[in-house]
MITORTOR-858348 format. One record per residue: x, y, z of N, C-alpha, C, O in turn; residue number from 0. Coordinates in steps of 0.1 Angstrom, whole numbers, plus 2048, in hexadecimal, padded with zeros to 3 digits. Layout:
BEGIN
(node (X, Y, Z), (X, Y, Z), (X, Y, Z), (X, Y, Z), NUM)
...
***
This chain:
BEGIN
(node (714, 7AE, 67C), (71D, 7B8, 67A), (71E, 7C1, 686), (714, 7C4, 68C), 0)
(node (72D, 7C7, 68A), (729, 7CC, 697), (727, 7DA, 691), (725, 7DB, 685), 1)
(node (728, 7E3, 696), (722, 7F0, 698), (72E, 7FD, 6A0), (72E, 7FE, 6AC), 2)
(node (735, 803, 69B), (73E, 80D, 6A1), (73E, 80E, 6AE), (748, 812, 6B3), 3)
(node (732, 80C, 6B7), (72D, 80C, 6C3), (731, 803, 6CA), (733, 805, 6D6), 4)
(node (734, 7F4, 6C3), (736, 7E7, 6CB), (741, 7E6, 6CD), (747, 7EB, 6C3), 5)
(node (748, 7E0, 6D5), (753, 7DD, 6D7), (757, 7CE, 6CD), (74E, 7C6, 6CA), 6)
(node (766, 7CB, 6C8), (768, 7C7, 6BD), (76A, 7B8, 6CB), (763, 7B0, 6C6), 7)
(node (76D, 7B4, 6D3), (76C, 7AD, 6DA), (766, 7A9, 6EA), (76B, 7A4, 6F4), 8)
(node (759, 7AE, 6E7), (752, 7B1, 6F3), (752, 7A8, 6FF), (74F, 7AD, 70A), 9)
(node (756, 79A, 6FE), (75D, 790, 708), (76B, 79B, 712), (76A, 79C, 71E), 10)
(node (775, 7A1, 70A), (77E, 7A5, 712), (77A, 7AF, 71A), (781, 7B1, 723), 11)
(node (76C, 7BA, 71A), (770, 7C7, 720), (766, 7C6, 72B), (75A, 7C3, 72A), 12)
(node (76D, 7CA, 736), (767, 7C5, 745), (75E, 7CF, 747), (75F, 7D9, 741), 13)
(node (752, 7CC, 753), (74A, 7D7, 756), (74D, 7DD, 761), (74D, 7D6, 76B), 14)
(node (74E, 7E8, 763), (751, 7F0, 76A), (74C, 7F1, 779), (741, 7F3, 77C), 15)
(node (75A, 7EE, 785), (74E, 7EC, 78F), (742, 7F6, 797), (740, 801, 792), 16)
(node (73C, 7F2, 7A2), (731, 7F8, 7A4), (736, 809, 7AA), (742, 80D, 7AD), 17)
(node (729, 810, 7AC), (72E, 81D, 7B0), (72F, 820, 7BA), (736, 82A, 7BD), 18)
(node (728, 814, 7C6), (72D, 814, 7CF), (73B, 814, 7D4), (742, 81B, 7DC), 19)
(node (73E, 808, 7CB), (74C, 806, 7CD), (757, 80D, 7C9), (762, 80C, 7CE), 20)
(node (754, 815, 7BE), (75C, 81F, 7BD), (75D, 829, 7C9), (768, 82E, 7CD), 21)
(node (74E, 82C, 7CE), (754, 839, 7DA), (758, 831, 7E5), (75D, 838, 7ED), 22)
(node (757, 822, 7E9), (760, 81C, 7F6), (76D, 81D, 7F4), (774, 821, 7FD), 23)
(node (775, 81A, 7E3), (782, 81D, 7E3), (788, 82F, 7DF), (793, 833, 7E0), 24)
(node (77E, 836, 7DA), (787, 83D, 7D6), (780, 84B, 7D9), (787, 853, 7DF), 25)
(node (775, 84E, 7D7), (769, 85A, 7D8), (768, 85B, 7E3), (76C, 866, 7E6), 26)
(node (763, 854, 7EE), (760, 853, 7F9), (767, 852, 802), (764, 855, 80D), 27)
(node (771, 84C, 7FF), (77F, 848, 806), (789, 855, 80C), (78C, 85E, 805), 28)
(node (78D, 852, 818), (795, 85C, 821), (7A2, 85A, 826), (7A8, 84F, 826), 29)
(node (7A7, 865, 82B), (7B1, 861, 833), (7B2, 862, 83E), (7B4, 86D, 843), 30)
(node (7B1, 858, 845), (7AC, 859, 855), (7B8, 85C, 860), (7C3, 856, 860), 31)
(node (7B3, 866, 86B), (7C0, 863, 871), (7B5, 864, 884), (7B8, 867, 88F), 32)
(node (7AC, 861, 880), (7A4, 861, 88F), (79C, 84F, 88B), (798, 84A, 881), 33)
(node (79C, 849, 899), (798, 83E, 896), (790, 836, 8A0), (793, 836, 8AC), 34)
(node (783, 82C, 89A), (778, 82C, 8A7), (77F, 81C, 8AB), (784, 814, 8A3), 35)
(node (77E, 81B, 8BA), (782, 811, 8C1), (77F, 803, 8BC), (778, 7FE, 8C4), 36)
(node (783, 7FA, 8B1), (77B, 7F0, 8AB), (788, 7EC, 8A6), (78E, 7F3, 89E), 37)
(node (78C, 7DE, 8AD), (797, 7D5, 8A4), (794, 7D4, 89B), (788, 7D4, 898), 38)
(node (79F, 7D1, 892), (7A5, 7CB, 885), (7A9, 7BE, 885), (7B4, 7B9, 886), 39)
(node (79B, 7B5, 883), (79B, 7A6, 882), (7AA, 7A1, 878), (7A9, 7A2, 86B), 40)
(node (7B4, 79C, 87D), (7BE, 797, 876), (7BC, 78F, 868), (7C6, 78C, 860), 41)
(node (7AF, 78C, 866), (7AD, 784, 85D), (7AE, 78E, 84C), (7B1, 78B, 841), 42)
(node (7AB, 79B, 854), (7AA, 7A5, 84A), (7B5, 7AB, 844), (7B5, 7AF, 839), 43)
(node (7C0, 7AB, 84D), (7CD, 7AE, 849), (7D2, 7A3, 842), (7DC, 7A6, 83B), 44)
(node (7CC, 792, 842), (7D4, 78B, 83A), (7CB, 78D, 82D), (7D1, 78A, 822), 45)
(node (7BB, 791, 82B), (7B8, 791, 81E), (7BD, 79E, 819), (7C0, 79C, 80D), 46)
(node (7BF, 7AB, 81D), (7C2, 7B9, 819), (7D2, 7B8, 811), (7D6, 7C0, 809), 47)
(node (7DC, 7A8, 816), (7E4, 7A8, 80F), (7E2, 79B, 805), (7EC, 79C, 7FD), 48)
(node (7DD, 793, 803), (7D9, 78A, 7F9), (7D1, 78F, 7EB), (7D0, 789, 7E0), 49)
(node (7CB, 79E, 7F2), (7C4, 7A6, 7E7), (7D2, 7AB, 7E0), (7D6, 7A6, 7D5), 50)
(node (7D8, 7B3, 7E6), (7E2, 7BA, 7E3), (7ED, 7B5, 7DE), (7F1, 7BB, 7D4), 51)
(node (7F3, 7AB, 7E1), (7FE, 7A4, 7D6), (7FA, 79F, 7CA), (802, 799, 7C4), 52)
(node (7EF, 7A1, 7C5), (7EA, 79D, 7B7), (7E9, 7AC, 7B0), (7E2, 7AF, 7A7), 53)
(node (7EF, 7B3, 7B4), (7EE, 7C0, 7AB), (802, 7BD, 7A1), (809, 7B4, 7A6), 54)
(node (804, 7C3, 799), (80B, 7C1, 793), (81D, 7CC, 797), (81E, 7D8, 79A), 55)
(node (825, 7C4, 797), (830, 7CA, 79B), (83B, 7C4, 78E), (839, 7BA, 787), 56)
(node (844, 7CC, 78D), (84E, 7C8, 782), (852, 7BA, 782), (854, 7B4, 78D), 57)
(node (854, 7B6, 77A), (85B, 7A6, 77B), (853, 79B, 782), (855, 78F, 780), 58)
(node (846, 7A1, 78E), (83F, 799, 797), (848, 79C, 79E), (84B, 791, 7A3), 59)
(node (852, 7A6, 7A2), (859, 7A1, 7AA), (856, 7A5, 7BB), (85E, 79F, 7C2), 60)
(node (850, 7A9, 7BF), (846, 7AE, 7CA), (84A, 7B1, 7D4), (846, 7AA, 7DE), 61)
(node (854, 7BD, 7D6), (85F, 7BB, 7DF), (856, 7C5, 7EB), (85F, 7CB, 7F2), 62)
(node (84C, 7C8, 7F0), (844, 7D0, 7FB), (843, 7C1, 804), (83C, 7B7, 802), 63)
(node (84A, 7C5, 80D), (846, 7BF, 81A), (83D, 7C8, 82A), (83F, 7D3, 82D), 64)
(node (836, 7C1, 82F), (82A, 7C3, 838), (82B, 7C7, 84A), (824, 7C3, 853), 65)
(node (833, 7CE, 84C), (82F, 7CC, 85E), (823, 7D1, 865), (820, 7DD, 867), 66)
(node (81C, 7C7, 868), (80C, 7CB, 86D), (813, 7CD, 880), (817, 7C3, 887), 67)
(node (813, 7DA, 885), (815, 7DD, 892), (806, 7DC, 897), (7FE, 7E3, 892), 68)
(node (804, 7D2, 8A1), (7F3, 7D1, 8A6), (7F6, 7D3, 8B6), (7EC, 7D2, 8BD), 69)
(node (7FF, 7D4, 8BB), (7FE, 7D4, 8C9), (807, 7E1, 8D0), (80E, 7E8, 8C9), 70)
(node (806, 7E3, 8DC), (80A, 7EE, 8E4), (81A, 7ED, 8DE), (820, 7F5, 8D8), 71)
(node (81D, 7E0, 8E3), (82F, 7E1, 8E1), (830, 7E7, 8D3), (835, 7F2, 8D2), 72)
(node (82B, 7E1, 8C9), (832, 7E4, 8BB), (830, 7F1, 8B6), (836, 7F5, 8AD), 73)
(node (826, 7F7, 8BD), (823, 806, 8B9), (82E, 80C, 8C2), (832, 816, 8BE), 74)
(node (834, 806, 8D0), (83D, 80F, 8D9), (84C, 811, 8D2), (853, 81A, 8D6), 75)
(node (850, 809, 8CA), (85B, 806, 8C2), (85B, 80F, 8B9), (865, 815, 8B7), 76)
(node (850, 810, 8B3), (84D, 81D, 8A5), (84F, 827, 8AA), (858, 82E, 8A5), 77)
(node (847, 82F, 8BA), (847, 83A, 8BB), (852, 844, 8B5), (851, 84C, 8AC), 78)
(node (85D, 841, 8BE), (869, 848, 8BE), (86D, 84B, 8AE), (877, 851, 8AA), 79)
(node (865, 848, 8A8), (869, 848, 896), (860, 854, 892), (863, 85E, 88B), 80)
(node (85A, 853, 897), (847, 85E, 893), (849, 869, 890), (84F, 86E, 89A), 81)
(node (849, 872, 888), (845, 882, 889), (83B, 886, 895), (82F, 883, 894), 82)
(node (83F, 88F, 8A1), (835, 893, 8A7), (824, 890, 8A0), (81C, 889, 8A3), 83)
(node (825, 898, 897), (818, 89B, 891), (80F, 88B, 890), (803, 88A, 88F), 84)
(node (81A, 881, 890), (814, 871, 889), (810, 869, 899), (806, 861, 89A), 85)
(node (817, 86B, 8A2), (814, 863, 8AC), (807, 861, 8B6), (804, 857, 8BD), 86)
(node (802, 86C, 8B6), (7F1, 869, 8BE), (7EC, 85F, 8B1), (7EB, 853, 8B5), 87)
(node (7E9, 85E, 8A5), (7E2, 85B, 89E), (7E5, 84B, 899), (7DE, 842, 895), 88)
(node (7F1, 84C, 89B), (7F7, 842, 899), (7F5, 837, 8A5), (7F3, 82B, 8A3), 89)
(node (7F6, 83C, 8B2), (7F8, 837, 8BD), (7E9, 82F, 8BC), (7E7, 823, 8BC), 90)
(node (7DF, 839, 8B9), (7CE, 834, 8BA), (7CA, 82B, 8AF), (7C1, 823, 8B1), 91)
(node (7D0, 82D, 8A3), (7D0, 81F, 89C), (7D0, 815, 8A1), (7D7, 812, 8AA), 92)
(node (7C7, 80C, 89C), (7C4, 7FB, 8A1), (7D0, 7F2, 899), (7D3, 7E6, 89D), 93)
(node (7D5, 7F7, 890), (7DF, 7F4, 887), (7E7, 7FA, 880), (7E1, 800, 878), 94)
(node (7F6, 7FB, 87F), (7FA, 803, 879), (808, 7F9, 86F), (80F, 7F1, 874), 95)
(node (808, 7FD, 863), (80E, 7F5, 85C), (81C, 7FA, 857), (81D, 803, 84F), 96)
(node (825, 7F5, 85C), (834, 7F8, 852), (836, 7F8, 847), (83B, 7ED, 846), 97)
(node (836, 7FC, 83C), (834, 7F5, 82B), (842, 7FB, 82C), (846, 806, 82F), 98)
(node (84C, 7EC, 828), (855, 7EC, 823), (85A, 7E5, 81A), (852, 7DD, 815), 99)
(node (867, 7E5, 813), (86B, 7E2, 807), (87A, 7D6, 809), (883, 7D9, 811), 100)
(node (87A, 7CA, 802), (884, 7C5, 805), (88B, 7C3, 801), (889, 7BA, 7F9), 101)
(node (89A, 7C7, 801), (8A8, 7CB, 7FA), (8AB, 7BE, 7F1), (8B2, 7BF, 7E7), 102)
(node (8A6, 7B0, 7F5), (8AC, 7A2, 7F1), (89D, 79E, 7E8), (89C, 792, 7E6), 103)
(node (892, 7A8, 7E3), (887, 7A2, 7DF), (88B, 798, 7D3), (884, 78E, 7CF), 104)
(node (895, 79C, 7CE), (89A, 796, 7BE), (89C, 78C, 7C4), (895, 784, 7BD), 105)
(node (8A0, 786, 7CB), (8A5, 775, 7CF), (899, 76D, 7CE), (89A, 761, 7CD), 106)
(node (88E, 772, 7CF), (881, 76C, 7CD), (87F, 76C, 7BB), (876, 764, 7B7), 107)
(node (883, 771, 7B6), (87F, 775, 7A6), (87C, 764, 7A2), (871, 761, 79D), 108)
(node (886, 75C, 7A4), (883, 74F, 79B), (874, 74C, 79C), (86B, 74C, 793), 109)
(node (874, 749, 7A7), (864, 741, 7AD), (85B, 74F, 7A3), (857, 74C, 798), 110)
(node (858, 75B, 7A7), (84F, 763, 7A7), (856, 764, 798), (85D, 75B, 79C), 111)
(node (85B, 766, 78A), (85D, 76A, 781), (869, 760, 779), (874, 763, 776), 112)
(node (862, 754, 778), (86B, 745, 776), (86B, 745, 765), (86E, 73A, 761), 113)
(node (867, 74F, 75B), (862, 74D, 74D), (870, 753, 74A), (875, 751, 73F), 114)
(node (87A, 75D, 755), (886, 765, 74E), (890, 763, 75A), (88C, 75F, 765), 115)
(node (89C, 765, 758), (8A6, 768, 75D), (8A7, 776, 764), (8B0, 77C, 760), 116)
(node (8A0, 77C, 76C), (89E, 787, 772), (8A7, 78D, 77E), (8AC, 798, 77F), 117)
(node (8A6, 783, 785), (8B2, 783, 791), (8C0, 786, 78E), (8C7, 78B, 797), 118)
(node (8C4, 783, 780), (8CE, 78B, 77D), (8D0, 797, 77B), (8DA, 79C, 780), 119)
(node (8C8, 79D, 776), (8C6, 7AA, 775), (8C9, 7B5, 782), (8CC, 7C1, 781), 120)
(node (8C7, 7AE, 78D), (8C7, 7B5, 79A), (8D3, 7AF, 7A1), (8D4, 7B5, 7AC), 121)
(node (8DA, 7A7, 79E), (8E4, 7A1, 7AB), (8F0, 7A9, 7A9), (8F8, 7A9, 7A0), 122)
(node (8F0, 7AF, 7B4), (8FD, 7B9, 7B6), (8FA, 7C7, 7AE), (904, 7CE, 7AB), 123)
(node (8ED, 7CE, 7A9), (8EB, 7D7, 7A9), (8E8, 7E1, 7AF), (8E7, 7EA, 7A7), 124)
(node (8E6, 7E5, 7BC), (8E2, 7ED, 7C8), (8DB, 7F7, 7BE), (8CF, 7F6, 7C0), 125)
(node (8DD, 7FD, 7B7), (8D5, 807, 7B2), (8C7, 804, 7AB), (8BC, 80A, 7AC), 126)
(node (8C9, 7FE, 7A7), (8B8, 7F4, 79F), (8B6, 7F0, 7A6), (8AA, 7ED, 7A4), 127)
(node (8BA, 7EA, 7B1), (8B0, 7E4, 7BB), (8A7, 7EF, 7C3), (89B, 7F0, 7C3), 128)
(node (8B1, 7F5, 7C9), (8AC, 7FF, 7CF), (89F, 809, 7C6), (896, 80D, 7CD), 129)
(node (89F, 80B, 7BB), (896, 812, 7B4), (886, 808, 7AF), (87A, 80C, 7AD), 130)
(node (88E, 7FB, 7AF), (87F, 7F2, 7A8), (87C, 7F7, 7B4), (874, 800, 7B4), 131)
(node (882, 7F0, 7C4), (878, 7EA, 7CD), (873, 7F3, 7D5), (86C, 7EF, 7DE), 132)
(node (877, 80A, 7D3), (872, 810, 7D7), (866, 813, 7CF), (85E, 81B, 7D3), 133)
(node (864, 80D, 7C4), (85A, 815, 7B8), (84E, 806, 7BA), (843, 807, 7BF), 134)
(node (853, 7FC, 7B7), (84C, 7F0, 7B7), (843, 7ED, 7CB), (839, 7E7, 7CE), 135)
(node (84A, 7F2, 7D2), (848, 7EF, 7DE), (83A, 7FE, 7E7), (832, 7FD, 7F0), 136)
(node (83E, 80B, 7DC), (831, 812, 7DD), (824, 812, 7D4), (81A, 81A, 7D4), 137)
(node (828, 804, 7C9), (81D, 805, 7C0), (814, 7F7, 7CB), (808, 7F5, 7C9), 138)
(node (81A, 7F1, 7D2), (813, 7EA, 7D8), (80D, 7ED, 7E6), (802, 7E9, 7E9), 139)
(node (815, 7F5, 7EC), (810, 801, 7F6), (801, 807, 7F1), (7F7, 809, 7F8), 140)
(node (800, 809, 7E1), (7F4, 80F, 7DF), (7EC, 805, 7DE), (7E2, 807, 7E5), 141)
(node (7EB, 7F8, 7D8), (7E3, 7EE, 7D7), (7DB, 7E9, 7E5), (7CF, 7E6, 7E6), 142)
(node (7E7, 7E9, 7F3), (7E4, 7E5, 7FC), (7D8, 7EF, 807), (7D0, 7ED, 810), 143)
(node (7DC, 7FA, 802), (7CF, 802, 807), (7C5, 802, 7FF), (7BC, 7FF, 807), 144)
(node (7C2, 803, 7F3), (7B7, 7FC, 7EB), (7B2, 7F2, 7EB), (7A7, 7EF, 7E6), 145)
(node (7BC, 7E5, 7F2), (7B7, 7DB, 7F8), (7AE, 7DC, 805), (7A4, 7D5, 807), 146)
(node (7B6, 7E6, 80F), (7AB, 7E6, 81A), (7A3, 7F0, 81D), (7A0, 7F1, 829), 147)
(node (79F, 7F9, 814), (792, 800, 80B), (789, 7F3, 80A), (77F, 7F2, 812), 148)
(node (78C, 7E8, 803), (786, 7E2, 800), (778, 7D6, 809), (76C, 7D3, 808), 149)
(node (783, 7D3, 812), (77F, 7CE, 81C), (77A, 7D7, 825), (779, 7D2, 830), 150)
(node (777, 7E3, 826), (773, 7E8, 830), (777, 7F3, 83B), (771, 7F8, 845), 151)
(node (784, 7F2, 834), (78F, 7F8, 842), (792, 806, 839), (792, 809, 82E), 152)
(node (794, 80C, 846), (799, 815, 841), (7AC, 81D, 842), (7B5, 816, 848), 153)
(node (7AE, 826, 83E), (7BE, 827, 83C), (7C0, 831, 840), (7B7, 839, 83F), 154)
(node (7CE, 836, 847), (7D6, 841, 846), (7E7, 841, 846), (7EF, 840, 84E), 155)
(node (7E8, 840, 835), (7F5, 83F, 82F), (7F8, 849, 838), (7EF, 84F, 83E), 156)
(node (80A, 84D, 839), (80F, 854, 83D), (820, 856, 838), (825, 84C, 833), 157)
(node (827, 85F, 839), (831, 862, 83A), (837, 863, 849), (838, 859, 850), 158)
(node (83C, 86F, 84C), (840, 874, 85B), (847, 86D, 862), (843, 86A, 86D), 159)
(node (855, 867, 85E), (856, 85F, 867), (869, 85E, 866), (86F, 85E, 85B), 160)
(node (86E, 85D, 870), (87E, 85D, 870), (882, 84E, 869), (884, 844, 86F), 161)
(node (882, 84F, 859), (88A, 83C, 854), (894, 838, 85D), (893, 82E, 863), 162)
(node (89B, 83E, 85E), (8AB, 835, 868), (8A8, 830, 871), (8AA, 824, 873), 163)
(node (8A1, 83A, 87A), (896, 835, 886), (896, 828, 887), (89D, 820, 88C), 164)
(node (888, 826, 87E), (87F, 81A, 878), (884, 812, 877), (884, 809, 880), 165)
(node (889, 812, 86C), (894, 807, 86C), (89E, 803, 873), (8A0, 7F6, 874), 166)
(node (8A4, 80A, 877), (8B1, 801, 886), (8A6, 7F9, 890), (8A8, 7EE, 895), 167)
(node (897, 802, 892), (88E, 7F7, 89B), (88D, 7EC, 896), (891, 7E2, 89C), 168)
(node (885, 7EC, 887), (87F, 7E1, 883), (885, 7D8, 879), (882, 7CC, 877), 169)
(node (88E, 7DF, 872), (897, 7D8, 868), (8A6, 7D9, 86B), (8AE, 7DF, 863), 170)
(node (8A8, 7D4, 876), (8BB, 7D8, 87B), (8C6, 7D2, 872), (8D2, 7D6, 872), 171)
(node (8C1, 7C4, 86A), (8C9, 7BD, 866), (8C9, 7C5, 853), (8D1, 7C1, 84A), 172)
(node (8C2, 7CF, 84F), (8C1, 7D6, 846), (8BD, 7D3, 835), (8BE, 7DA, 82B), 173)
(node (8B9, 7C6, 83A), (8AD, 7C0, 82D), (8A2, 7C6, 828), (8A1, 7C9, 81C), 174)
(node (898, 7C9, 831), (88C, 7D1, 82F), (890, 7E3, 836), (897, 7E6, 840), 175)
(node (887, 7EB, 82C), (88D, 7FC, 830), (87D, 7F9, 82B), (878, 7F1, 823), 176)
(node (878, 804, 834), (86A, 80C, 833), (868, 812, 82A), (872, 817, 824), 177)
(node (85C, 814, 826), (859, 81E, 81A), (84F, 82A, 821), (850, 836, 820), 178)
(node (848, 823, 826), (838, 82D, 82C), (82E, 827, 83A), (82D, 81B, 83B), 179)
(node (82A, 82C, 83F), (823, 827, 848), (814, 828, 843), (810, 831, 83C), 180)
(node (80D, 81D, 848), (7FF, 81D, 847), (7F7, 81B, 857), (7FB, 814, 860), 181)
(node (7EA, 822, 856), (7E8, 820, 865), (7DA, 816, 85D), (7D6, 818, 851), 182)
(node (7D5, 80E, 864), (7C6, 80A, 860), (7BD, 80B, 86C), (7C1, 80E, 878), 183)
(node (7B3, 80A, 869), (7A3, 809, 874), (795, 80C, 866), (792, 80C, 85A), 184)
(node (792, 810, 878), (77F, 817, 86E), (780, 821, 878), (780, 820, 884), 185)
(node (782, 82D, 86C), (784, 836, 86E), (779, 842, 871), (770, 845, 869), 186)
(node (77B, 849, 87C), (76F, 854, 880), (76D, 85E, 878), (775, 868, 876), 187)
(node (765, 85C, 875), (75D, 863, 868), (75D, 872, 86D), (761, 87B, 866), 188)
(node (758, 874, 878), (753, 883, 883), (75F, 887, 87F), (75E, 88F, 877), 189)
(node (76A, 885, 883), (779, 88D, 883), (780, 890, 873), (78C, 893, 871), 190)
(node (778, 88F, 869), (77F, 88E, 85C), (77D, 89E, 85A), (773, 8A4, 85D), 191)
(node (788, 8A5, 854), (788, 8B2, 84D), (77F, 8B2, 842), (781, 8A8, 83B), 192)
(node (776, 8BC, 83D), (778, 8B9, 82C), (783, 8B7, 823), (78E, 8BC, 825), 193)
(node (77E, 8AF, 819), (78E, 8AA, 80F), (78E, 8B4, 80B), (785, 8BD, 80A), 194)
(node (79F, 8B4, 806), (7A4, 8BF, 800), (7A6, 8BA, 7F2), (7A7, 8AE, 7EF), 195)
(node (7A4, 8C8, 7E8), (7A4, 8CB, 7DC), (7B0, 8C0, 7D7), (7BB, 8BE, 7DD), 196)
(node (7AC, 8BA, 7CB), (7BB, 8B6, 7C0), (7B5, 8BC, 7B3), (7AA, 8C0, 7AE), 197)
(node (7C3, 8BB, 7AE), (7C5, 8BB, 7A0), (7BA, 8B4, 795), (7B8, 8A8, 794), 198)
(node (7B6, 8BE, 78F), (7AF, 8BA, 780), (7B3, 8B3, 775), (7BF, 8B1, 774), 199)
(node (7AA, 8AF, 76B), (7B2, 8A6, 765), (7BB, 8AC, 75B), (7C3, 8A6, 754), 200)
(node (7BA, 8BD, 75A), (7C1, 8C1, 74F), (7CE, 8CA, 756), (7D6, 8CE, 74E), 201)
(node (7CF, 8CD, 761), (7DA, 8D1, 76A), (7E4, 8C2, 76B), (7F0, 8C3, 76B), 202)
(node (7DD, 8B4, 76C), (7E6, 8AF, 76D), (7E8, 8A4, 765), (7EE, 89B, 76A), 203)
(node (7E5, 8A1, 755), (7E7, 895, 74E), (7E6, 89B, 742), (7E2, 8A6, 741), 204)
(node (7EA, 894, 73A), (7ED, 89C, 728), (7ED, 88E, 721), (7F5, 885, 722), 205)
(node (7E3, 88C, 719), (7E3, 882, 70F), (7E8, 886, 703), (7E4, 891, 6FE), 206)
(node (7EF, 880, 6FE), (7FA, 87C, 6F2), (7F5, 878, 6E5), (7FC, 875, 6DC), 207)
***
């Protein structure tokens, strides 16, 4: 007989991971914008996105696309886009990532979401497209930094940055539009501010 205490199907409920690993992704974890001299083995950028497309997006439809800038030129292209404030830090980045969204993601729906007719829903909508693949495209934005938390790397999402810019550089033909920048490395710990305060859980959530 089970007992009010037990779970009515104790096979389903997972254990909780370690506490380590909670403060590598979330406690412990920063946002870096100073960074120590130490490439970003490429191999990590293809697992930080293999982690990350397994997180869940509407329909599967998975419309966040990737530009990994690793070299002098592709960071010289970005400049001119930068908020003052973003460009030393950005520049010192060993990596800095484009996370963008792609206007034609639905054309993929069959393959990725082959159980429904989905693709109709979007062909010749501009407005729902535009909305899945800005909402669906920063829910994977967040996966992919928790992806390289995971692996070891560390992050500095960002805003600051002229879109039209960006895009006339890197997306001229107007398929993919940016959402956010991400810088990656291993990040200098010496240069971090103390974190700043957030919200509690009763300033900000209300159960029903």
């Amino acid at each position: 007989m089970h007992t009010q205490s037990e779970p009515s199907n104790p096979g389903a409920i997972k254990t909780p991971i370690s506490k380590d690993a909670l403060d590598q992704l979330f406690r412990k974890a920063r946002t870096h914008s100073a960074w120590l001299p130490e490439p970003v083995p490429t191999k990590l950028l293809h697992e930080a996105y293999e982690l990350a497309r397994l997180g869940p997006t509407s329909a599967n439809g998975s419309p966040v696309r990737f530009v990994f800038l690793t070299t002098p030129g592709g960071k010289a292209r970005l400049q001119p886009a930068l908020a003052p404030g973003n460009v030393d830090k950005t520049m010192a980045a060993p990596v800095t990532v484009i996370i963008a969204w792609d206007t034609e993601f639905h054309k993929h729906l069959p393959r990725l979401f082959p159980q429904a007719d989905i693709r109709s829903y979007f062909a010749g909508n501009k407005p729902l497209i535009e909305e899945n693949a800005f909402r669906n495209s920063s829910l994977q934005a967040a996966y992919f930094i928790l992806a390289a938390r995971a692996l070891g790397l560390d992050c500095g999402p960002m805003s600051g940055f002229d879109a039209d810019k960006l895009n006339a550089a890197f997306f001229p033909d107007g398929k993919w539009k940016v959402n956010l920048l991400c810088n990656l490395g291993y990040g200098d710990p010496s240069k971090l501010h103390p974190r700043n305060p957030r919200l509690n859980f009763e300033e900000a959530s209300v159960i029903l």
